[in-house]
C-alpha positions in Angstrom: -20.2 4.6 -20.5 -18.1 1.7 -20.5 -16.3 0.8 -24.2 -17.3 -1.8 -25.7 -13.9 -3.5 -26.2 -13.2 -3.4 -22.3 -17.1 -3.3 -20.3 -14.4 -4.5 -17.7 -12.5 -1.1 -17.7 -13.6 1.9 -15.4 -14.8 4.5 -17.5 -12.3 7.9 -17.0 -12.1 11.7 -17.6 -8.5 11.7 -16.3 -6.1 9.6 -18.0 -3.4 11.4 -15.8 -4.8 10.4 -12.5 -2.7 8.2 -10.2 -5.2 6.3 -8.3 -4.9 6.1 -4.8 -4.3 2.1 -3.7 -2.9 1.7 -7.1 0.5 3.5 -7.3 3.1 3.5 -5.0 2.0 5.9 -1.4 3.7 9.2 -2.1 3.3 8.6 -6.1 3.0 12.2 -7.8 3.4 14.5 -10.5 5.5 17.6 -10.6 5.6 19.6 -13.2 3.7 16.6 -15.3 6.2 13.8 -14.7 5.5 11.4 -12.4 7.5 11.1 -9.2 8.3 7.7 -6.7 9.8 8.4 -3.8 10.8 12.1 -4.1 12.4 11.1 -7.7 11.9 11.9 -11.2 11.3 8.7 -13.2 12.1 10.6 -16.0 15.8 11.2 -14.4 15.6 7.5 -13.1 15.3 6.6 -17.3 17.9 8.7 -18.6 20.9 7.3 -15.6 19.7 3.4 -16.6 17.8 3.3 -19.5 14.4 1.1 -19.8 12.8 -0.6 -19.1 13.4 -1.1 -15.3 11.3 -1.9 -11.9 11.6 0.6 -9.1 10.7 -0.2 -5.4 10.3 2.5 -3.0 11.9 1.4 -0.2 9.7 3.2 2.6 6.5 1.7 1.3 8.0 -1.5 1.4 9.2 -1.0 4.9 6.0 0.8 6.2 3.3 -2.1 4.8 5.9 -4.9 6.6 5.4 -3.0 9.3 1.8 -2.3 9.2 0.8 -5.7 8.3 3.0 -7.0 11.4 1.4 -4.6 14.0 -2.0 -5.3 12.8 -1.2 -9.2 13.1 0.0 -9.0 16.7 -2.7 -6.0 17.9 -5.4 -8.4 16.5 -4.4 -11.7 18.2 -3.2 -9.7 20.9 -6.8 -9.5 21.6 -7.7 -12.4 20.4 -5.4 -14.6 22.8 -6.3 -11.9 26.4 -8.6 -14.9 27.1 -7.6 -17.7 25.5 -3.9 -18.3 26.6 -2.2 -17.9 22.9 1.1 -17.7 22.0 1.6 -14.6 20.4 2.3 -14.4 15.9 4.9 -14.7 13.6 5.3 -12.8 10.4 6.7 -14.9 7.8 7.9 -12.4 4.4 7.1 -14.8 1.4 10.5 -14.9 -0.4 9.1 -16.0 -3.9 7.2 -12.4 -4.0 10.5 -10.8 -4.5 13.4 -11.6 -2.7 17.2 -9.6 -3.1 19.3 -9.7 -0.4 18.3 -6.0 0.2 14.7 -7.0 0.5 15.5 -9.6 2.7 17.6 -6.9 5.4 14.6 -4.9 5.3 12.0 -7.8 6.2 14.3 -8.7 9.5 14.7 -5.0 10.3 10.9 -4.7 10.1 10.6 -8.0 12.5 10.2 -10.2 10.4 11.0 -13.5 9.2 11.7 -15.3 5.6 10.1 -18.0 3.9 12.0 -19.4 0.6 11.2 -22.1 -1.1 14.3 -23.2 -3.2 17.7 -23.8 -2.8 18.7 -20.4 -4.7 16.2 -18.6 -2.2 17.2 -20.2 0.6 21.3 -18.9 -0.3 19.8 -16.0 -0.9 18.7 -15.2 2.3 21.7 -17.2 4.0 24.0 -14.5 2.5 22.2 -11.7 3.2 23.0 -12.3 6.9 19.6 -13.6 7.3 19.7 -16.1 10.7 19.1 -19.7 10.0 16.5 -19.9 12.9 14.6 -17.2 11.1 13.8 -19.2 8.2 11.0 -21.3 7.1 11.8 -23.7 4.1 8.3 -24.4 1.2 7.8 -26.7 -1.5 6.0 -29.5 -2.8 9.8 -31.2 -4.3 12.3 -29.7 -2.4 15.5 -31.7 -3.4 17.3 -34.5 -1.2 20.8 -31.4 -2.0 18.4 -28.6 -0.5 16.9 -30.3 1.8 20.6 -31.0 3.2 21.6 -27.2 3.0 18.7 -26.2 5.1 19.3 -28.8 7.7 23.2 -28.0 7.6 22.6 -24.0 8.1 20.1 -24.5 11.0 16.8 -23.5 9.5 13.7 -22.5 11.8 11.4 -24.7 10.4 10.5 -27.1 6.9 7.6 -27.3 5.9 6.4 -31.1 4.7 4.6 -31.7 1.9 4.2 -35.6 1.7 5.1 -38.6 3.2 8.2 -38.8 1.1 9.3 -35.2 2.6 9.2 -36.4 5.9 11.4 -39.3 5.3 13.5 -37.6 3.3 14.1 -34.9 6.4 14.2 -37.3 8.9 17.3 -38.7 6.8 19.0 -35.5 6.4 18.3 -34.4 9.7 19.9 -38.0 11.6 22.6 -37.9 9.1 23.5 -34.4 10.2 22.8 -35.6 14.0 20.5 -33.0 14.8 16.5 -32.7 15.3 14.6 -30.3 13.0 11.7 -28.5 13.6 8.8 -28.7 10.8 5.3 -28.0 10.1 2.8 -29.9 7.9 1.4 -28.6 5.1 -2.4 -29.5 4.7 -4.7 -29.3 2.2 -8.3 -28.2 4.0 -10.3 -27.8 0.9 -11.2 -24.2 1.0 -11.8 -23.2 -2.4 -10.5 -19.3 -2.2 -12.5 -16.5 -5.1 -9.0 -16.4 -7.1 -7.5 -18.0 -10.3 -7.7 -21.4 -10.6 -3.4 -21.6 -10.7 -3.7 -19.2 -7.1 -6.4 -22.0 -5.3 -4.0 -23.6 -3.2 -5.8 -25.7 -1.1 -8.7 -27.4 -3.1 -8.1 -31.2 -3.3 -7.1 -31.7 -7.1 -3.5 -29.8 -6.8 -0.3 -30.4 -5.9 0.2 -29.1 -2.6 -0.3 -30.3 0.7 -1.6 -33.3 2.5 -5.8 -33.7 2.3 -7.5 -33.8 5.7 -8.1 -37.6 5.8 -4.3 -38.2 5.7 -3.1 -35.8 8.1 -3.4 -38.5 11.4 -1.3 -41.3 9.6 1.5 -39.0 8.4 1.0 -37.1 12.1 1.5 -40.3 13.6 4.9 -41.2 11.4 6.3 -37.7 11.6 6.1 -38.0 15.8 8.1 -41.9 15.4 10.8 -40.2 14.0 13.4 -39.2 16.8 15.0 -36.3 14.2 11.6 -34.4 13.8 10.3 -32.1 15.8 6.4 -31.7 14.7 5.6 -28.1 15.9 2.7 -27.7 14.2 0.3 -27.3 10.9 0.3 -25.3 8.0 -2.1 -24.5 5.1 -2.6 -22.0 2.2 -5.8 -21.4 0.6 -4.9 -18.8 -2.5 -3.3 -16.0 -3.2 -4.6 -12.3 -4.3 -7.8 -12.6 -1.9 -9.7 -9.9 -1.1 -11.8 -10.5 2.0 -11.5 -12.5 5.2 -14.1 -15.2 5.1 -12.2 -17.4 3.3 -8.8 -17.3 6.0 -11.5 -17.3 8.7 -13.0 -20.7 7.2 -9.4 -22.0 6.8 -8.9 -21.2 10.1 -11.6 -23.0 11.8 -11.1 -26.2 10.0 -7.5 -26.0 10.4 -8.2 -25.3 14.5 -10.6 -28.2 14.7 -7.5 -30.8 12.9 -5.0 -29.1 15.2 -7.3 -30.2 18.3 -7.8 -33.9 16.8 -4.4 -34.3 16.6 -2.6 -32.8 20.0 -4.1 -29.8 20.6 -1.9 -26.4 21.9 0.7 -27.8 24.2 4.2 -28.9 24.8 6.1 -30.5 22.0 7.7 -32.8 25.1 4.0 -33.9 25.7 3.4 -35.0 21.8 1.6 -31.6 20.8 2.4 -29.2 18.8 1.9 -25.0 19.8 1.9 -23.9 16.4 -0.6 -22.8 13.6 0.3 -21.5 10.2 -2.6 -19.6 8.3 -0.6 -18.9 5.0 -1.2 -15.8 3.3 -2.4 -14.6 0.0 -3.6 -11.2 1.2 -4.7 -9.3 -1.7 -4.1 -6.0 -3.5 -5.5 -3.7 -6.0 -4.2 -3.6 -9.6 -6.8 -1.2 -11.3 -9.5 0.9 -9.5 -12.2 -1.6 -9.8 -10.2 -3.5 -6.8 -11.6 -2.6 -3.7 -9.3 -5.1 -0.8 -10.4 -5.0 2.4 -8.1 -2.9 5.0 -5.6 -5.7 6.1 -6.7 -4.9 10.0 -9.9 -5.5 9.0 -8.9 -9.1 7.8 -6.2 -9.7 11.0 -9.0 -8.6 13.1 -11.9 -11.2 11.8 -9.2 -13.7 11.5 -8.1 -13.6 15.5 -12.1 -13.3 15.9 -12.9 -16.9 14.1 -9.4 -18.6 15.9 -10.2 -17.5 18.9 -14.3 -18.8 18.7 -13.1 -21.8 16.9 -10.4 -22.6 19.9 -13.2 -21.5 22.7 -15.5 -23.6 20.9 -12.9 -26.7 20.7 -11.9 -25.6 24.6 -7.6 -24.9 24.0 -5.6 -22.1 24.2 -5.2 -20.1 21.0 -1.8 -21.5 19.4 0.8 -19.5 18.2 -0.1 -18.3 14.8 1.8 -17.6 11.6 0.7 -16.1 8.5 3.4 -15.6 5.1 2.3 -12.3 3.6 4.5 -11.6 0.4 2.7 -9.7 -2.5 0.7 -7.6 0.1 4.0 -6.1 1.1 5.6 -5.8 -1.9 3.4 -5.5 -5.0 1.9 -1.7 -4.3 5.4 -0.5 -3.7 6.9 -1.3 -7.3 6.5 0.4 -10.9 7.7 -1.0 -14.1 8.5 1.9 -16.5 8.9 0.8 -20.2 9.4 3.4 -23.4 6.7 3.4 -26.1 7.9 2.3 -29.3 5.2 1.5 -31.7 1.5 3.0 -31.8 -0.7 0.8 -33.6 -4.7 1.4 -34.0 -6.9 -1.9 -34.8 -10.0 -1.4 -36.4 -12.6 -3.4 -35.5 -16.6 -3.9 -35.2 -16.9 -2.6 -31.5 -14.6 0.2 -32.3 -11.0 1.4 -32.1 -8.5 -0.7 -29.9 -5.0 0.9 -30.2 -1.6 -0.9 -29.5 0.5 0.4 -27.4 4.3 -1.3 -27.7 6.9 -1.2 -25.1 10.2 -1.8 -25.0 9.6 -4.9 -22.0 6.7 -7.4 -22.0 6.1 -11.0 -20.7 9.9 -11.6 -20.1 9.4 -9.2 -17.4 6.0 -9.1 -16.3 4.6 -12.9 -17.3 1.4 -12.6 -15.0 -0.9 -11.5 -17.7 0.0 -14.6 -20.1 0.1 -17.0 -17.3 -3.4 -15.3 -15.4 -4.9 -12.9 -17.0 -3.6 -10.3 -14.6 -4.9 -6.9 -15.2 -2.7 -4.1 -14.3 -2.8 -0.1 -14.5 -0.2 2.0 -16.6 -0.4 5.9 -16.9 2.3 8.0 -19.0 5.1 9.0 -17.0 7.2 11.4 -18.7 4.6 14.0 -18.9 0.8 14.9 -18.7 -1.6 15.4 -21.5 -4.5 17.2 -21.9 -5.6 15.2 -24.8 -8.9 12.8 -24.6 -9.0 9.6 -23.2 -8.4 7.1 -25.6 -8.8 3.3 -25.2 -5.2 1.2 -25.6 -4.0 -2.2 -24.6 -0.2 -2.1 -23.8 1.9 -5.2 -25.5 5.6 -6.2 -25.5 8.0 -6.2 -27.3 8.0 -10.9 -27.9 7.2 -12.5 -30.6 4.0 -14.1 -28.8 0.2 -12.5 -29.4 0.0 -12.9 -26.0 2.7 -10.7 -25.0 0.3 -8.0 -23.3 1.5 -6.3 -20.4 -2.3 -4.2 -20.1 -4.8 -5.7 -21.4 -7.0 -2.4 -21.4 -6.5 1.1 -20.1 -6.9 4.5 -20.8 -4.3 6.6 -21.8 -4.4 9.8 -23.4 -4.9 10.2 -27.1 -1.9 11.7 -27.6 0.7 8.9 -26.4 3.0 8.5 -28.8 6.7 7.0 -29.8 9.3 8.0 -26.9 7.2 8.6 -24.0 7.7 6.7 -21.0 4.9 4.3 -19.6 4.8 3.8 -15.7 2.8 0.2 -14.4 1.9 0.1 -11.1 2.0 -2.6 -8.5 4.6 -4.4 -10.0 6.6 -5.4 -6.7 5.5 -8.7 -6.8 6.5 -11.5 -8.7 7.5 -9.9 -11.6 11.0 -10.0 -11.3 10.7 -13.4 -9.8 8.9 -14.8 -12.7 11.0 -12.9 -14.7 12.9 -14.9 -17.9 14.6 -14.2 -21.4 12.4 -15.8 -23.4 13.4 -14.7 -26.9 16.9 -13.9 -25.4 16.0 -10.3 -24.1 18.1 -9.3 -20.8 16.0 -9.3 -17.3 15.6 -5.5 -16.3 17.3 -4.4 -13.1 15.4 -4.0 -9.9 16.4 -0.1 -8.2 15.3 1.1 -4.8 14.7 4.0 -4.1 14.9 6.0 -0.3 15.1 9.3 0.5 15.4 10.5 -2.5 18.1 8.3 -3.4 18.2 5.7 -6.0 20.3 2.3 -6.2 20.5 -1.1 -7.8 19.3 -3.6 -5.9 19.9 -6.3 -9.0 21.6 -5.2 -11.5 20.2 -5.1 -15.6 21.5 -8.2 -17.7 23.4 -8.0 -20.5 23.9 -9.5 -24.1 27.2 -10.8 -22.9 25.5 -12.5 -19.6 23.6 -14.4 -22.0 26.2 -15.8 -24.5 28.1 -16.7 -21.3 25.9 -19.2 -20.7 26.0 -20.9 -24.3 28.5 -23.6 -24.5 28.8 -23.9 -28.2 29.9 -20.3 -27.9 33.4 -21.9 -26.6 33.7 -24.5 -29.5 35.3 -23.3 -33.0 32.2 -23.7 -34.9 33.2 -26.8 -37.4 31.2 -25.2 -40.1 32.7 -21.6 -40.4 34.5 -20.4 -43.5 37.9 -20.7 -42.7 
């Protein structure tokens, strides 16, 4: 039966068990300590301390390329009768993005999107090609703006009229003609938190539907723009297809109003960006569809819609990011405190960790549920219910709102969270001036730091007053 604190929490016999979707492909334990990648995170904890997030490197690798082959198998099909283009995989940069991360993505075929300046150096300097990047943002400054235009980017993507001056600008001043995309909003309202809807009409990306001609029409009278197509996102951590497809056919029927598939040279524009927001299971009550299930009824409703419409299929794009990453990661934290609550539904015990919301901010900003499991060791001991919290001074500092771990846990073990690989350490901060973990990698067997922990001393380097003789001190 369900507890009563947590009707939301799949009931368990096995508060060992590393559920399959949930933890990292390959996840195990050998001798009772759990295992990523052929390692020990126990001997992962004693080389560099806690907490720390840990990517396996081959599951990142394998879902890029899994999620790239069922793209292209599925329009493949999609386009035999229609004429199309072919697909682009765009990695979503703000997921996580190191300049390792970024070397896998183009190894795996494909490309980046960023959308800041510090993203966009990022990939730059990870030897990432200019052409290969596609530039985000609802307020992307007149300086980044610039920097893309200066290093060649593939493509911007505009978000308002005021984008697509400031663009034009940069791009005449810089004498050359840039590609771009517009972003639109086509009122899809995806089954996700309200802060992941993307494209309803009261938020701040994208330009609604009504709007797209006149801006259309502006972006082709400037000589330094090169309009190659449209772009919309509907959410993010979505679990079924209907919502893309609906997207898709609204978004085909604009791209027909407005040019249709054809030659830039002729006033149209080939391309189509879909977005992403693909999603994932966190706990066991997640049940995603198979991502070739979703590529193949997307290339189904673009392809009806563009037979319907009578054009070719354009060349599609879609911006996966936390599908790639997210299952590959694990956070593992050290238990500090144990605290049992007593209250009128029953017992709710506090597990504290030595990490919390200035690694892992997506409970506090979404609710966010994740899994944890003990990682040092297994227990034989029953079931017990336990809500994992950090270490900030904030109530709600919760890294698990409600799990099951066994009723032994105590001070010292190590906690493992699963799918962690996304936008964790991106959001991560130092609220209450707590160092950021470091991100490791791990590949055959073999562990390394792909961003390395922070310290005390990176901290106080930042504080000014810390280089003024403090007027007050006792002599």
């Amino acid at each position: 039966m369900p507890h009563p604190l947590a009707p939301q929490l799949p009931d368990t016999s096995d508060a060992n068990a590393l559920v399959e979707g949930v933890w990292p492909a390959g996840a195990e334990r050998i001798d009772g300590a759990m295992h990523v990648g052929g390692v020990a995170l126990t001997a992962i904890a004693e080389q560099h301390g806690t907490p720390f997030l840990l990517v396996d490197e081959a599951v990142v690798r394998e879902r890029a390329r899994r999620i790239r082959t069922a793209f292209e198998a599925a329009f493949t099909d999609a386009e035999a009768d229609s004429g199309g283009q072919g697909v682009d995989v765009y990695y979503a940069g703000k997921a996580l993005l190191t300049a390792d991360v970024a070397r896998w993505m183009r190894a795996e075929g494909l490309r980046i999107d960023v959308c800041t300046g510090g993203e966009l150096a990022t990939a730059l300097r990870a030897g990432v090609e200019p052409a290969a990047i596609g530039f985000h943002g609802n307020n992307k400054s007149v300086v980044e703006i610039e920097a893309g235009v200066a290093a060649g980017i593939g493509t911007f993507i505009i978000d308002s009229p005021i984008e697509a001056e400031r663009i034009a600008a940069a791009a005449e001043r810089a004498g050359r003609v840039q590609r771009v995309r517009l972003r639109i909003s086509v009122g899809v309202h995806a089954s996700t938190h309200e802060f992941l809807a993307t494209s309803h009409e009261d938020q701040k990306f994208g330009i609604p539907v009504a709007e797209a001609p006149a801006l259309v029409a502006r972006i082709r009278e400037l000589p330094s723009l090169e309009l190659v197509g449209l772009h919309t996102h509907i959410g993010s951590q979505i679990f079924d297809a209907a919502g893309f497809g609906e997207s898709a056919r609204r978004m085909l029927t604009l791209h027909a109003e407005l040019g249709g598939t054809g030659s830039t040279a002729d006033g149209a524009f080939p391309e189509l960006n879909l977005g992403g927001g693909f999603g994932i299971a966190y706990t066991a009550a997640d049940s995603p569809e198979p991502i070739e299930t979703i590529a193949t009824r997307l290339a189904d409703a673009v392809r009806d819609a563009a037979d319907e419409l009578g054009i070719a299929v354009p060349r599609i794009s879609i911006e996966p990011g936390r599908w790639i990453v997210g299952p590959a990661g694990v956070t593992v934290y050290r238990v500090g405190t144990i605290k049992p609550v007593q209250l009128e539904q029953g017992t709710r015990t506090y597990v504290s960790v030595d990490g919390g919301m200035g690694d892992n901010a997506r409970p506090a900003l979404y609710g966010a549920q994740y899994s944890a499991r003990i990682a040092s060791r297994a227990s034989a001991a029953e079931p017990m219910l336990t809500r994992v919290a950090g270490r900030h001074c904030e109530s709600g500092d919760i890294v698990v709102d409600a799990e099951w771990l066994p009723g032994d846990v105590a001070p010292g073990d190590l906690l493992a969270v699963a799918a962690t690989g996304a936008y964790c350490h991106s959001l991560a901060s130092n609220y209450n001036a707590a160092p950021r973990p470091p991100v490791l990698a791990v590949a055959d067997g073999v562990v390394r730091t792909l961003v390395r922990r922070e310290t005390i001393d990176d901290l106080l380097g930042r504080d000014a007053g810390l280089d003024r003789q403090n007027p007050g001190a006792a002599s």
